[in-house]
C-alpha positions in Angstrom: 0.0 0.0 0.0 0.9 3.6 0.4 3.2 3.4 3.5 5.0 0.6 1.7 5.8 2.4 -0.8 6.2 5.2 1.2 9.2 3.8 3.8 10.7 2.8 0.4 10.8 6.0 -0.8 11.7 7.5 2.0 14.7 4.9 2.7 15.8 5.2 -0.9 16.3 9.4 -0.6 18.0 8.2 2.8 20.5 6.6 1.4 21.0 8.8 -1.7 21.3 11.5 0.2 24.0 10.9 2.6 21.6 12.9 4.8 22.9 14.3 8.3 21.1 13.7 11.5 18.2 14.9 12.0 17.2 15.0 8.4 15.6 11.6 8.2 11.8 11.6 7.1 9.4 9.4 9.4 6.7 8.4 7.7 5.9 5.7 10.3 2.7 7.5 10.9 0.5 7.9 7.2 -2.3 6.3 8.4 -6.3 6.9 7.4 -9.1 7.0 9.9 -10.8 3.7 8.2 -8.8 1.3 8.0 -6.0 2.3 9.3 -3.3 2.6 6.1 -3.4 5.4 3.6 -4.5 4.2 0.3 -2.9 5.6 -2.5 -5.3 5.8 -4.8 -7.6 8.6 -2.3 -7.4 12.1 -2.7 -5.4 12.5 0.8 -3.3 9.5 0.2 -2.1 10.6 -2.8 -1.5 14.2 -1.9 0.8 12.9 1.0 2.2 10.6 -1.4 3.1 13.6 -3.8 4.4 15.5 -0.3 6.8 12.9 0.2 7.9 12.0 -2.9 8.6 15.6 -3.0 10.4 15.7 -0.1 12.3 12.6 -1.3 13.8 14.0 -4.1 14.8 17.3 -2.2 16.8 15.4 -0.1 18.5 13.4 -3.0 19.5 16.6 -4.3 20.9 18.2 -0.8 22.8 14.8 -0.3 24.1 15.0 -4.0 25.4 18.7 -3.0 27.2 17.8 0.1 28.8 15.1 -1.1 30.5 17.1 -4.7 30.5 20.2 -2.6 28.1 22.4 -4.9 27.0 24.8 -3.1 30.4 27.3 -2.1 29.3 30.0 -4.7 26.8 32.3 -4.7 25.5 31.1 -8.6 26.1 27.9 -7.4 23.9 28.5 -4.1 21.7 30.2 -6.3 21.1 27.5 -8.4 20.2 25.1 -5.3 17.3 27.1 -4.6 15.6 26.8 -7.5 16.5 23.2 -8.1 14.8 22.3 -4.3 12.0 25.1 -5.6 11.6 22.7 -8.9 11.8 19.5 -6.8 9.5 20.4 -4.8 6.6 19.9 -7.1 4.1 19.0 -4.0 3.8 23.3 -2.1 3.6 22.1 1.4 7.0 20.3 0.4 9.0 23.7 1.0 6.7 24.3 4.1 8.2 20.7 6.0 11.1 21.4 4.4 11.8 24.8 6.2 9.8 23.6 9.4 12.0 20.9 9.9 15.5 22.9 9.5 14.4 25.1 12.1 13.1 22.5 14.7 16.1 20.9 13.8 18.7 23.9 14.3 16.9 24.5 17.7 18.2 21.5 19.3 21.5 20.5 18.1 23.1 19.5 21.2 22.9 15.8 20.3 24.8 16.5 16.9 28.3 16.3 16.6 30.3 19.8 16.2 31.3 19.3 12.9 27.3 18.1 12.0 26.3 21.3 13.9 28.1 23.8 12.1 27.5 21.9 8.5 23.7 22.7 9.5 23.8 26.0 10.2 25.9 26.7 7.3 23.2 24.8 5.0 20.3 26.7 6.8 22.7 30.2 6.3 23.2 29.4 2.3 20.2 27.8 1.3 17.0 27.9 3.8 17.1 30.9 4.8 17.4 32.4 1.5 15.1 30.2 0.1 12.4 31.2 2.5 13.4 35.1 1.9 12.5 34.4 -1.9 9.3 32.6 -1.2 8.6 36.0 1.4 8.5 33.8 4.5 10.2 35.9 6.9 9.4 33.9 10.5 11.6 31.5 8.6 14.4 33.3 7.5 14.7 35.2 10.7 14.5 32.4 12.9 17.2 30.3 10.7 19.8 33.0 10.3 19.3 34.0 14.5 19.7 30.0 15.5 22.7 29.3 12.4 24.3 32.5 13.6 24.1 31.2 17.5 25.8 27.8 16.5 28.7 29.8 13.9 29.3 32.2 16.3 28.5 31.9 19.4 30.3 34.7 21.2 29.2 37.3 18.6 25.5 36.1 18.5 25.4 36.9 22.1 27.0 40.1 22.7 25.6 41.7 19.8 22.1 40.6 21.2 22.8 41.5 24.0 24.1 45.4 22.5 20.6 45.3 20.9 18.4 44.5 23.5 19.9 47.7 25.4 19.6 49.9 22.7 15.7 48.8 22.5 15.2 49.7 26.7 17.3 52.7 26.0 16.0 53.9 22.6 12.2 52.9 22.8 10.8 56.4 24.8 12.6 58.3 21.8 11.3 55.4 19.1 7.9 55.6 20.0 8.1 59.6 19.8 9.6 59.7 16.6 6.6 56.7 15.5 4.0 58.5 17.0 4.7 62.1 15.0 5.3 60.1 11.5 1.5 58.3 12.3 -0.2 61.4 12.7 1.9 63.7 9.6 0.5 60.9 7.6 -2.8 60.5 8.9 -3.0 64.1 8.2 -2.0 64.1 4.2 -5.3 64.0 2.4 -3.7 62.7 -0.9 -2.4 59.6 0.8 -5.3 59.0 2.8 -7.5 59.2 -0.3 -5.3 56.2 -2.0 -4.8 54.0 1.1 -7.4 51.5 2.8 -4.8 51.3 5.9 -1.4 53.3 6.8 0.7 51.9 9.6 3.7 53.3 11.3 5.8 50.1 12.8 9.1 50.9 14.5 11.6 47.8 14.5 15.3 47.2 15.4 17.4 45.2 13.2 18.1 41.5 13.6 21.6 40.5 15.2 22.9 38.1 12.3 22.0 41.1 9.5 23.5 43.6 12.1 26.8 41.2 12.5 26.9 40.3 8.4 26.7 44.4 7.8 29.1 45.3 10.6 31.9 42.6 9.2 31.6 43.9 5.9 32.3 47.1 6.6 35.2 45.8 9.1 35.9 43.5 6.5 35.5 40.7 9.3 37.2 42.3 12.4 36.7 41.5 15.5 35.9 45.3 15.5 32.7 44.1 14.1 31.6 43.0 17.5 32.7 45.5 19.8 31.0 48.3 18.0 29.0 47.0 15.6 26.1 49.3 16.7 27.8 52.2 15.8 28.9 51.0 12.4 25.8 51.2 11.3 23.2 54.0 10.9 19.7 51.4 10.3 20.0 49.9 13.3 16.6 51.1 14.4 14.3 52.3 12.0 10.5 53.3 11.2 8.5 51.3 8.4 5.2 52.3 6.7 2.8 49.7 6.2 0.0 51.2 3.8 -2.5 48.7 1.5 -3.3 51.0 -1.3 -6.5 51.4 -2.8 -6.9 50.4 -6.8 -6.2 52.6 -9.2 -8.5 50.7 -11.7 -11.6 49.8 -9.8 -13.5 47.9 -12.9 -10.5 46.0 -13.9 -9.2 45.0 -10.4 -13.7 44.2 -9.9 -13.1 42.0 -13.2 -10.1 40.4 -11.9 -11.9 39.6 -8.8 -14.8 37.8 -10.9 -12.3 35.8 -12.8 -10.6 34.2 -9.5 -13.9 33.7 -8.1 -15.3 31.9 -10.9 
């Protein structure tokens, strides 16, 4: 039946891969609320079917790159994200895939050093980008904070650490500064007339992007740490958040019939 196939899939991408711990797919647990095993041929059998053959052939290709070592450039890196994107032929494929990095990367004390950093590089080169093309920023902010913890450890915490007391320290003036822009907008007719919504959100930027912009402007000194605040002028910053009103009411009204047909 479906699992049968399934666990041979699934042990077939296993061993293609090469995979690292923690990378294994369990699909112990397909089961149906009849009669207990998935058939295939259903609609939900064969969806979960798709999902893990999807997955399958992701992880054929990410064992494939570790072991020739494919993915040090960035056209090369590049590349690997549109290959999983094309593999991954099943959506909710990139979804699992992504989930389980970062469950993964949150507990890697039972890896060995070597397997921990080889993770966090992967997540660092090709999930988190891969989740910053596909606009899933939870992701992509959570895999570059827990890859940066494991790379560098020291960094990751004192540049956190820098950040959390600029937020105490900076937030009276922050909210001021949010508060004012809020109401001069609120105030412009114009924009007001071609927005459903405006939104003034303050936010502080994310340790690893702080750290990555700080070495590359210290070109990787340990200066980067030790003031790597002050290196930077974005550090905090104010974002608009409008949803604009159509400029072609009839078209965007026939567009709207079309996806509802």
């Amino acid at each position: 039946g479906a699992r049968t196939r399934a666990r041979a899939a699934a042990a077939g991408a296993s061993a293609g891969a090469g995979a690292a711990p923690g990378t294994e797919l369990d699909v112990g647990g397909v089961e149906d609320e009849g009669d207990g095993v998935v058939d295939g041929g259903s609609g939900e059998g064969s969806r979960a079917l798709s999902l893990l053959t999807s997955l399958c052939k992701v992880e054929r290709l990410l064992g494939a790159m570790r072991s020739s070592g494919t993915t040090g450039s960035t056209a090369q890196r590049e590349a690997a994200q549109l290959l999983v994107l094309a593999l991954a032929s099943e959506p909710t494929a990139v979804l699992v895939l992504l989930g389980a990095r970062t469950l993964a990367l949150r507990d890697t004390t039972s890896l060995a050093p070597a397997a921990r950093a080889h993770a966090a590089r992967e997540a660092l080169e090709l999930f988190a980008p891969l989740a910053h093309r596909l606009s899933m920023w939870s992701f992509k902010l959570e895999l570059e904070q827990l890859a940066f913890a494991v790379l560098h450890p020291d960094a990751c915490a004192a540049i956190s650490a820098q950040i959390e007391r600029l937020r105490t320290d900076a937030r009276p003036s922050l909210e001021h500064h949010r508060a004012r822009l809020a109401s001069a907008l609120a105030s412009d007719s114009w924009l007001q007339a071609h927005t459903v919504s405006v939104a003034v959100v303050a936010r502080l930027k994310e340790p690893y992007s702080v750290w990555r912009k700080a070495s590359r402007a210290h070109h990787g000194r340990a200066r980067a740490v030790r003031h790597a605040l002050l290196a930077l002028s974005d550090v905090l910053g104010l974002r608009v958040v409008f949803d604009a009103r159509p400029l072609h009411p009839q078209l965007d009204a026939a567009d709207a019939a079309l996806l509802g047909a």
